[in-house]
Residue frames as a rotation matrix with the C-alpha (Angstrom) as fourth column:
UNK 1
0.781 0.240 -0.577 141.87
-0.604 0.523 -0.601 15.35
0.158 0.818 0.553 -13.09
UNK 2
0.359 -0.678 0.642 143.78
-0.332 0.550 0.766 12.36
-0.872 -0.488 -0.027 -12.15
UNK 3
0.299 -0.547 -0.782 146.49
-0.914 0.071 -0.399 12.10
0.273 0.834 -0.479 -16.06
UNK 4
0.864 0.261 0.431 146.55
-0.262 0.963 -0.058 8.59
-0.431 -0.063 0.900 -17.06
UNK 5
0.662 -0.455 0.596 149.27
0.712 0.132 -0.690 9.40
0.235 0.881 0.412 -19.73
UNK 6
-0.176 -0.625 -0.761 152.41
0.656 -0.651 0.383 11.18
-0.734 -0.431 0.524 -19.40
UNK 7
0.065 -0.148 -0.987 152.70
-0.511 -0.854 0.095 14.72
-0.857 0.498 -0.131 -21.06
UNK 8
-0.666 -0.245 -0.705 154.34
-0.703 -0.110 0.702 12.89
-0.250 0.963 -0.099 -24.52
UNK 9
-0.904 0.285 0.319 151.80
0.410 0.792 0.453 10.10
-0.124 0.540 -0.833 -24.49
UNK 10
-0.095 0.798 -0.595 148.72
0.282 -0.551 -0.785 12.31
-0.955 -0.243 -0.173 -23.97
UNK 11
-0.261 -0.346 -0.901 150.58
-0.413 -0.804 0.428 14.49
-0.872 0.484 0.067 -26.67
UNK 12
-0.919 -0.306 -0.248 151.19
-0.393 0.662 0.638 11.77
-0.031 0.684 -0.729 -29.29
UNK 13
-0.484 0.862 0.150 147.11
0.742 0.495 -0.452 9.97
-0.464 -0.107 -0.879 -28.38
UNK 14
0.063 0.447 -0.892 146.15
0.031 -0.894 -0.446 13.75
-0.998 0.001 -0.070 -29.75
UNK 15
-0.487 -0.771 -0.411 148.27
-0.528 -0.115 0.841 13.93
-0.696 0.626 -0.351 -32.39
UNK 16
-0.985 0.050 0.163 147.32
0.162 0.571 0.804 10.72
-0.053 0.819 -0.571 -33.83
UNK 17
-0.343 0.926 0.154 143.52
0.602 0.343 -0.721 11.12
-0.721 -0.154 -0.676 -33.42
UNK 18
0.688 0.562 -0.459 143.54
0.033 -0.656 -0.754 13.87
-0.725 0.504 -0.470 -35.89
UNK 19
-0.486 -0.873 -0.028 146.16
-0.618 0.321 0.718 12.61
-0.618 0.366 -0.696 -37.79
UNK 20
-0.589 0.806 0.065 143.45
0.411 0.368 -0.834 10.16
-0.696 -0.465 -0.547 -38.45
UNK 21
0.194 0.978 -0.075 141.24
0.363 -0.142 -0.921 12.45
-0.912 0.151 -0.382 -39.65
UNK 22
0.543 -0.401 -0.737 143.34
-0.784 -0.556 -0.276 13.82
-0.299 0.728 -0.617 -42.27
UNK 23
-0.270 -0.719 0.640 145.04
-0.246 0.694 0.676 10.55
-0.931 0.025 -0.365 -43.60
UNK 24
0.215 0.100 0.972 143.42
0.945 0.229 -0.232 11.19
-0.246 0.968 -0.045 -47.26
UNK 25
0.898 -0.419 0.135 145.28
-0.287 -0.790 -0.541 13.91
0.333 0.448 -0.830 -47.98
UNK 26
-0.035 -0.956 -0.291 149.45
0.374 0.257 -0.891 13.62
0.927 -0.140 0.349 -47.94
UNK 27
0.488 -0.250 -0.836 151.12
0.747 0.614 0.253 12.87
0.450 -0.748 0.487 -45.25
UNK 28
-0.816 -0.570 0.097 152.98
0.538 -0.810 -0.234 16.58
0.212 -0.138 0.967 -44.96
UNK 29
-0.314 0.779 0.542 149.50
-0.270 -0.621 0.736 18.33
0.910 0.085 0.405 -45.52
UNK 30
0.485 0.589 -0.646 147.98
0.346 0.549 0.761 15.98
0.803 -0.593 0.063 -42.47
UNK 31
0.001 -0.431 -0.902 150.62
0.951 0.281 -0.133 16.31
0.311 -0.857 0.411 -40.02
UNK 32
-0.895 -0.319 -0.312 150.58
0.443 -0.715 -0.541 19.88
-0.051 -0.622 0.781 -39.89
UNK 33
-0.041 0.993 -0.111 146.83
-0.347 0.090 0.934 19.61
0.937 0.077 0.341 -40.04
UNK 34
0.531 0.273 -0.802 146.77
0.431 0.728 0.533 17.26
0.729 -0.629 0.269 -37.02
UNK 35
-0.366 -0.731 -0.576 149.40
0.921 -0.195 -0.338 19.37
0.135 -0.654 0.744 -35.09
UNK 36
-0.703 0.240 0.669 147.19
0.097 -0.900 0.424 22.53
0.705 0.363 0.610 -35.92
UNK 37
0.045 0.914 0.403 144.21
-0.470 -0.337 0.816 21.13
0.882 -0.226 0.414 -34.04
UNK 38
0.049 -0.475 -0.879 146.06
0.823 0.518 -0.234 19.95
0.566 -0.711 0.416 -31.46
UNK 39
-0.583 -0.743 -0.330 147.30
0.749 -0.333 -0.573 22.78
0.316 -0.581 0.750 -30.21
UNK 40
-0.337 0.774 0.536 143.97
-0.257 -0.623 0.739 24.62
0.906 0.111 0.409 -30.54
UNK 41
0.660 0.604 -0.447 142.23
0.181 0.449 0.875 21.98
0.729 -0.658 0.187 -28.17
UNK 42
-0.190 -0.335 -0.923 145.34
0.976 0.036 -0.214 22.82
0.105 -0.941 0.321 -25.66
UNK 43
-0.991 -0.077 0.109 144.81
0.032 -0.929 -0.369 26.22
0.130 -0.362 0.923 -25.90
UNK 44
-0.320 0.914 -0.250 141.42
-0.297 0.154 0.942 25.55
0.900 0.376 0.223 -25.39
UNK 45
0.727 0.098 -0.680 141.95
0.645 0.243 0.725 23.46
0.236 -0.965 0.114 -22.05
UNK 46
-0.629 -0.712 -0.311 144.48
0.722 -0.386 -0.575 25.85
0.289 -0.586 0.757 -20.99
UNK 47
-0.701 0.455 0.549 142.05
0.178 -0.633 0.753 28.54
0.690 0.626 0.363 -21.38
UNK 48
0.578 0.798 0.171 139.47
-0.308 0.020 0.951 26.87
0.755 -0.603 0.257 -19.03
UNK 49
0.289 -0.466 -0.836 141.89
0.867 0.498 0.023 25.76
0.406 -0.732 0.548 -16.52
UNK 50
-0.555 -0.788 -0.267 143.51
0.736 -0.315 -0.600 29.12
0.388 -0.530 0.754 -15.87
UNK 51
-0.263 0.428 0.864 140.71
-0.337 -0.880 0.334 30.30
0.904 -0.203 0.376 -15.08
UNK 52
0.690 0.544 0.477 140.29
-0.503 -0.115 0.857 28.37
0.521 -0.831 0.195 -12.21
UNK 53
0.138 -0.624 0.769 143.05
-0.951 -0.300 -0.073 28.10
0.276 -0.722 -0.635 -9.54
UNK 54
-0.050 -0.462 0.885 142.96
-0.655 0.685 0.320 24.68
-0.754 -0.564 -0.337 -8.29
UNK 55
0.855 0.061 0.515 142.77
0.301 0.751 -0.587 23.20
-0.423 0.657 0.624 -11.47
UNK 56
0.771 -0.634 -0.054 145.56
-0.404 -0.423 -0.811 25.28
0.492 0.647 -0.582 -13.09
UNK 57
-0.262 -0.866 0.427 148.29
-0.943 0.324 0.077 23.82
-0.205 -0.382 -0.901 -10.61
UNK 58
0.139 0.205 0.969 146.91
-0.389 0.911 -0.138 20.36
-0.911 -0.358 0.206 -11.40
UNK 59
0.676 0.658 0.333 145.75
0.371 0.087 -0.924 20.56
-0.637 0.748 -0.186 -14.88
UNK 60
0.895 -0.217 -0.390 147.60
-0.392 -0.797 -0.459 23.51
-0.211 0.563 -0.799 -16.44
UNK 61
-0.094 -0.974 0.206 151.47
-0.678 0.214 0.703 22.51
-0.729 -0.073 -0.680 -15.82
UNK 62
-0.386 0.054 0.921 150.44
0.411 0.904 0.120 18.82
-0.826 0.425 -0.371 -17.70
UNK 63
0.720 0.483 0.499 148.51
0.645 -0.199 -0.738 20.31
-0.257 0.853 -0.454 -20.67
UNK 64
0.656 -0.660 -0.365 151.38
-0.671 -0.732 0.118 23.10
-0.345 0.168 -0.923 -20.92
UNK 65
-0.411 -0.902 0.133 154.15
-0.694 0.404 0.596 19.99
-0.591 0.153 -0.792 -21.00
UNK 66
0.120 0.569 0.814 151.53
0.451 0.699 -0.555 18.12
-0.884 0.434 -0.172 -23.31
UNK 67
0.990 0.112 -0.086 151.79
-0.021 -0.486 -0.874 20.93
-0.140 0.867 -0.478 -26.15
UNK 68
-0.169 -0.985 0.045 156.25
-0.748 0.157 0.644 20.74
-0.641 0.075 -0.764 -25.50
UNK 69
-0.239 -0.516 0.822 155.76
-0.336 0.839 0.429 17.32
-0.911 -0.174 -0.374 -26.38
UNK 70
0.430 0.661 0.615 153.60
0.493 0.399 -0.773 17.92
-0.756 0.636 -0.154 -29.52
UNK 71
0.786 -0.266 -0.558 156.16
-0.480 -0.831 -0.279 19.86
-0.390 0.488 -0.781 -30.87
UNK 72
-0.490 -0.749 -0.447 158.62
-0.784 0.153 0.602 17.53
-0.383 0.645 -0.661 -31.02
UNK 73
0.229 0.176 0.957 156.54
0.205 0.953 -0.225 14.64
-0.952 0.248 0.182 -32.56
């Protein structure tokens, strides 16, 4: 997979897309909504990457420093 977006923009393009989806409900309730299903979907692609070797040295590392970066948003 050839990452268009560093690690915090990737992070932060996640973030807001479900951020998004929760914007009628407060703004405390959302974000840790939107940071909830974030980090599913990376454990999700992490999941299917480590299962296969030449994606995990491509793939994995970036989706690993994608969830760092969703921590601090």
């Amino acid at each position: 997979m050839a990452q268009q977006h560093t690690p915090k923009q990737k992070a932060k393009e996640l973030y807001i897309y479900y951020f998004v989806l929760f914007s009628d409900v407060d703004y405390v309730i959302a974000k840790k909504k939107a940071k909830m299903c974030v980090r599913k979907t990376l454990e999700e692609i992490l999941g299917l990457v480590s299962n296969d070797l030449d994606l995990y040295y491509k793939d994995c590392i970036y989706y690993e420093q994608v969830a760092t970066e969703l921590e601090k948003l």
